[in-house]
PLY file of the C-alpha trace (Angstrom):
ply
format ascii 1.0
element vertex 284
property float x
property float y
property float z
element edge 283
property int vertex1
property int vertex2
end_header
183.22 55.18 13.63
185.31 58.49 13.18
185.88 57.69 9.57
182.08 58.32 9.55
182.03 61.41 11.50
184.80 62.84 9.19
183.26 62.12 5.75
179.91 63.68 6.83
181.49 66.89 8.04
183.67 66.75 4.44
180.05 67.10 2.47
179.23 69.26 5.16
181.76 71.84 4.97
181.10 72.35 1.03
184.47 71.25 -0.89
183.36 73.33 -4.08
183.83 77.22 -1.83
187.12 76.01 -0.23
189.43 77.76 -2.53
187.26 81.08 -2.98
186.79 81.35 0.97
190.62 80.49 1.19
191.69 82.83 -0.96
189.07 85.67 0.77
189.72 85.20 4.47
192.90 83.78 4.46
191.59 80.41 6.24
194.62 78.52 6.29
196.58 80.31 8.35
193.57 81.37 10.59
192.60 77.09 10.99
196.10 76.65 11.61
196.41 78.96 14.63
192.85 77.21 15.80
194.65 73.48 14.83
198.10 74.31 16.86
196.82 76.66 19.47
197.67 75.09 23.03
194.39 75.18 24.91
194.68 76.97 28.40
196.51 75.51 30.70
194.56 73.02 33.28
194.91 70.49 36.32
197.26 67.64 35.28
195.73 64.63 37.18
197.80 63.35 39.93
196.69 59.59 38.61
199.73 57.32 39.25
199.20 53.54 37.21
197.75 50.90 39.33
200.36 48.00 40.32
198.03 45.44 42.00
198.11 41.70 40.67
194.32 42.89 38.37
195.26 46.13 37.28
196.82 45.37 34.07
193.90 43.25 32.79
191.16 45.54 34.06
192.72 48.25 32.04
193.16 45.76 28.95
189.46 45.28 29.07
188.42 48.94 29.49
190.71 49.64 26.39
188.64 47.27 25.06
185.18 48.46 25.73
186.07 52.21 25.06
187.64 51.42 21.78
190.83 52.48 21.81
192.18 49.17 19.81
190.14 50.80 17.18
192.52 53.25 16.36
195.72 52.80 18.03
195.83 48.86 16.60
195.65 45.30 18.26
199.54 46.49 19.84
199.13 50.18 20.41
201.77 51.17 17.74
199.32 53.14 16.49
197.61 53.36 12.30
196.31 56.05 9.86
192.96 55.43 10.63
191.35 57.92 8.07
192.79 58.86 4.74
190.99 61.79 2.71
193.44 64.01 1.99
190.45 66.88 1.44
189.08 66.39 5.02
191.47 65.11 6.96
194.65 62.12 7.11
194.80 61.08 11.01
196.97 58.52 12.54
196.38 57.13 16.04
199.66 57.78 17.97
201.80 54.64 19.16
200.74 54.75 22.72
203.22 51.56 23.31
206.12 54.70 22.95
203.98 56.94 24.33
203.95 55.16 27.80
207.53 54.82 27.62
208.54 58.52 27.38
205.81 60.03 29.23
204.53 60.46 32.60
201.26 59.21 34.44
200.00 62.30 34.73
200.76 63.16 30.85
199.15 59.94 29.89
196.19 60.72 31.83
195.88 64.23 30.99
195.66 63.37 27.56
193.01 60.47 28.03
190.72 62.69 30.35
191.55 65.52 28.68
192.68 65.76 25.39
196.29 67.62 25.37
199.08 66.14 24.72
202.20 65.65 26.39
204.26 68.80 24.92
200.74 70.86 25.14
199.04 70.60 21.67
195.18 69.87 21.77
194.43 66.49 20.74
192.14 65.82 17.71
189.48 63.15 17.33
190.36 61.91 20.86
187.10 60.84 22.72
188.16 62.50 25.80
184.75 63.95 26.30
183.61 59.64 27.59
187.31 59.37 28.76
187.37 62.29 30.96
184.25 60.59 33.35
186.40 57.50 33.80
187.15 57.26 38.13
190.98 57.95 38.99
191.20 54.28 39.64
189.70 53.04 36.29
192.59 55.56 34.58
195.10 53.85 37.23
194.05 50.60 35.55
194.72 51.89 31.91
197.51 53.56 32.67
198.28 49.67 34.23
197.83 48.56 30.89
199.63 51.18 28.39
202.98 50.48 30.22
202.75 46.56 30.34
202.89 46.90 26.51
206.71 46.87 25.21
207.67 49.84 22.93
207.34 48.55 19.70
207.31 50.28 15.78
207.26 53.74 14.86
206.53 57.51 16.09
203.40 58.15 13.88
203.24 60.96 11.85
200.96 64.23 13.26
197.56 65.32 12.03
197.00 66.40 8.58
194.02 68.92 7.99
192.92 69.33 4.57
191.35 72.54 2.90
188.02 71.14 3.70
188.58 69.90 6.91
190.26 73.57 7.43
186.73 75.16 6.45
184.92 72.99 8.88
187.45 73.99 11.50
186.88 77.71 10.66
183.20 77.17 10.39
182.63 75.08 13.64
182.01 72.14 12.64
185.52 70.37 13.92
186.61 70.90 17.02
189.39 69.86 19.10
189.10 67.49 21.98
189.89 70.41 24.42
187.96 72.78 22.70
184.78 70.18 22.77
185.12 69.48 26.59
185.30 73.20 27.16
181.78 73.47 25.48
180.35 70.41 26.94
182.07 69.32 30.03
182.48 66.01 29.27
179.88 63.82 28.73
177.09 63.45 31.87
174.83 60.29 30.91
171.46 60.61 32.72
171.30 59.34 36.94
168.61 57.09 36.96
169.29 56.37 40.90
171.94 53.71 42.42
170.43 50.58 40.52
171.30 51.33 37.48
174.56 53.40 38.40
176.37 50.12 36.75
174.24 50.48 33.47
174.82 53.80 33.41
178.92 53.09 34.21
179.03 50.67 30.94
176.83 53.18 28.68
179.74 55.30 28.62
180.88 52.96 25.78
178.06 53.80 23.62
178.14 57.55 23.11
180.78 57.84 20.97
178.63 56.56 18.30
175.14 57.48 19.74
175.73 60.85 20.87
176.55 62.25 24.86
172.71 62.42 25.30
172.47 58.43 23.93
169.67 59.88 21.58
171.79 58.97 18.24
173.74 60.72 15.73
172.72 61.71 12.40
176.96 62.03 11.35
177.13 58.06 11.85
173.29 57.29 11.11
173.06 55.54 14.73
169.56 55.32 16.32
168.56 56.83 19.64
169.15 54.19 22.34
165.28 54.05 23.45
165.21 51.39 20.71
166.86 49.31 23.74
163.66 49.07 25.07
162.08 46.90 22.32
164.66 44.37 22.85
164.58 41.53 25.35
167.77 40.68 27.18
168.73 37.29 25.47
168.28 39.52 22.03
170.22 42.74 23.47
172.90 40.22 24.72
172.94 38.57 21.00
173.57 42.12 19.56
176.58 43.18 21.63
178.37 40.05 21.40
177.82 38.82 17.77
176.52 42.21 16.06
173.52 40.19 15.02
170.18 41.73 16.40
166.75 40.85 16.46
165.32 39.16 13.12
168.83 38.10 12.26
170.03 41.48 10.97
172.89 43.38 10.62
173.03 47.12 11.66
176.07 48.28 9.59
178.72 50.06 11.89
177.19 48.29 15.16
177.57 45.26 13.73
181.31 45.52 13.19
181.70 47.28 16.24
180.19 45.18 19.02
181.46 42.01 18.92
185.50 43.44 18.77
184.60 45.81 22.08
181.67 44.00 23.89
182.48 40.62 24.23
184.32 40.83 26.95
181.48 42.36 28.76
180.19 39.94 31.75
175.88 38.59 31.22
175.93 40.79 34.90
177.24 44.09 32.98
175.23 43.47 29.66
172.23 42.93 31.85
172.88 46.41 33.88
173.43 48.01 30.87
170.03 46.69 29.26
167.97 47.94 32.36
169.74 51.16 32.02
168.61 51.64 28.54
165.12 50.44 28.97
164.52 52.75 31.96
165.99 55.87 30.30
163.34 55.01 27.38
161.05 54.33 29.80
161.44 58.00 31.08
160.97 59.37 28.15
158.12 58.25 27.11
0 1
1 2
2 3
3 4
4 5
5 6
6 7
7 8
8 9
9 10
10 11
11 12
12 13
13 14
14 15
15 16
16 17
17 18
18 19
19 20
20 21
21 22
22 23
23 24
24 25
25 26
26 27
27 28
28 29
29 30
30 31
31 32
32 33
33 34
34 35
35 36
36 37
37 38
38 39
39 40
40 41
41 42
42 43
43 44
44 45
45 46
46 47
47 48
48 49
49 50
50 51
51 52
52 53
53 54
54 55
55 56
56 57
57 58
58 59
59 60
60 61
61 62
62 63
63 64
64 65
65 66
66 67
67 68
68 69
69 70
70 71
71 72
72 73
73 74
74 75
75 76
76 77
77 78
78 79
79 80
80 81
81 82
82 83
83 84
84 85
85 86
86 87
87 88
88 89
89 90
90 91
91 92
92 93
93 94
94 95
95 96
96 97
97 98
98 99
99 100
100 101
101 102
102 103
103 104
104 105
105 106
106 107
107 108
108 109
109 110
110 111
111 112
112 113
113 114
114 115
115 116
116 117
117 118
118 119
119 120
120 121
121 122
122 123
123 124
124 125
125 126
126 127
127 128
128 129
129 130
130 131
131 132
132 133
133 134
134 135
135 136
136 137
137 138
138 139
139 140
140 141
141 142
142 143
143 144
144 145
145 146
146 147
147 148
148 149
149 150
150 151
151 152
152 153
153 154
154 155
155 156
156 157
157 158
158 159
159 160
160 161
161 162
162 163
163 164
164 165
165 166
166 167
167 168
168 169
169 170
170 171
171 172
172 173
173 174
174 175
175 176
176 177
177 178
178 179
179 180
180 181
181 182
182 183
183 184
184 185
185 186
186 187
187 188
188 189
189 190
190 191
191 192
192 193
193 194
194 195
195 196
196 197
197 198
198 199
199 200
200 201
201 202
202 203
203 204
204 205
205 206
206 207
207 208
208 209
209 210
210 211
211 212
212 213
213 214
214 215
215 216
216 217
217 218
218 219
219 220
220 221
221 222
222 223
223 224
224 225
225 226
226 227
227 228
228 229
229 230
230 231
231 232
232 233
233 234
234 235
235 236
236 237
237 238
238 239
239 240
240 241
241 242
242 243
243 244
244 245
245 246
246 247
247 248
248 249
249 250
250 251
251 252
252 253
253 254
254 255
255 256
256 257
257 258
258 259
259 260
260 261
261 262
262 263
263 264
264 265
265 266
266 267
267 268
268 269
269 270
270 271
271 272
272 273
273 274
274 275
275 276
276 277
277 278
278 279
279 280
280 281
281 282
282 283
């Protein structure tokens, strides 16, 4: 999904000014202090990883959901995960070394919110979902990063291009801390306590349909009131085989859902269904 995101903010930015507003303002060292600048210092969550019997697989299937195989790999050693040079070249860190050099509370600051252990803001980092997960949920994942044995290499560090540099100096690319600064983190509707589950499992779904749910025109996802037109054997079809009503495929949604929601329970897809159909419901 961020490959997405990235390309449309590339045509965004305007490739063919890049050198004239380089050479005019000076933009790569101004994007560069923005890039590097360590965002103020905030609390460090005094999370400590969860060592009950479930913990380790409750965190393996929140990974899961949220997405984080998606970039970091099937192992957590981490992959370049988008290549243009022009916008940006951004590898996933290994997390599987990660765990086993840094603290809890580094590990969860940078999940909930987006700095990393020696201080530097994280980049493309969906800390703006992460940072609404409980203290127990990141006690779980925290569970699950350090049952993972260190494996492969340190990958290399964020590489902004000249037009990723103009987006930066334009506003169009922010950091993770930045972004929770101007949002503060992502608040999904309260539609009362029975749908507090549905709600709880929609956190999975705004990195590609937007912290309101109402779709993203970067990715070309719909708004989620479309839920509402689907019936719950159909809805269930879509997360768990991509597939959705009328035998169709829906691009990025259909690559995504099966590899994150399968391991969703018929109880969670169900909550998460009602959710959807009441926040359409709402708005209509």
């Amino acid at each position: 999904m961020m490959k997405r995101v990235l390309k449309r903010l590339a045509y965004g930015a305007g490739a063919p000014v890049v050198g004239a507003a380089f050479v005019a303002l000076g933009g790569f060292a101004a994007s560069e202090v923005m890039i590097r600048m360590p965002p103020r210092p905030g609390p460090t969550p005094a999370i400590v990883a969860a060592n009950d019997p479930g913990a380790v697989e409750r965190g393996r299937r929140l990974a899961t959901v949220s997405g984080c195989h998606d970039c970091h790999g099937k192992d957590l050693s981490g992959k370049l995960f988008h290549d243009d040079p022009a916008m940006v070249r951004a590898w996933a860190p290994n997390l599987t070394l990660a765990a086993a050099q840094q603290s809890d509370a580094q590990l969860a600051r940078a999940i909930r919110h987006g700095v990393a252990a020696d201080g530097r803001p994280l980049w493309i980092m969906p800390s703006s979902a992460f940072s609404k997960f409980s203290d127990a949920e990141t006690a779980d994942l925290l569970a699950y990063l350090r049952s993972v044995p260190p494996t492969g290499a340190r990958q290399p560090r964020l590489q902004v291009g000249p037009v990723g540099r103009l987006a930066v100096l334009l506003g169009k690319f922010h950091s993770e801390p930045a972004t929770l600064k101007a949002n503060g983190g992502l608040d999904l509707p309260d539609l009362g306590p029975e749908h507090a589950q549905g709600r709880a499992v929609a956190r999975a779904c705004v990195e590609c349909h937007g912290p309101e749910l109402k779709g993203s025109a970067l990715v070309k996802s719909p708004d989620l009131a479309i839920a509402g037109a689907y019936d719950l054997n159909d809805f269930e079809r879509l997360l768990r085989t991509g597939i959705a009503a009328g035998d169709r495929k829906l691009g990025l949604m259909s690559e995504i859902a099966p590899a994150r929601f399968n391991v969703l329970s018929h109880e969670e897809i169900a909550a998460l269904h009602a959710y959807l159909r009441a926040r359409a419901e709402q708005a209509s």
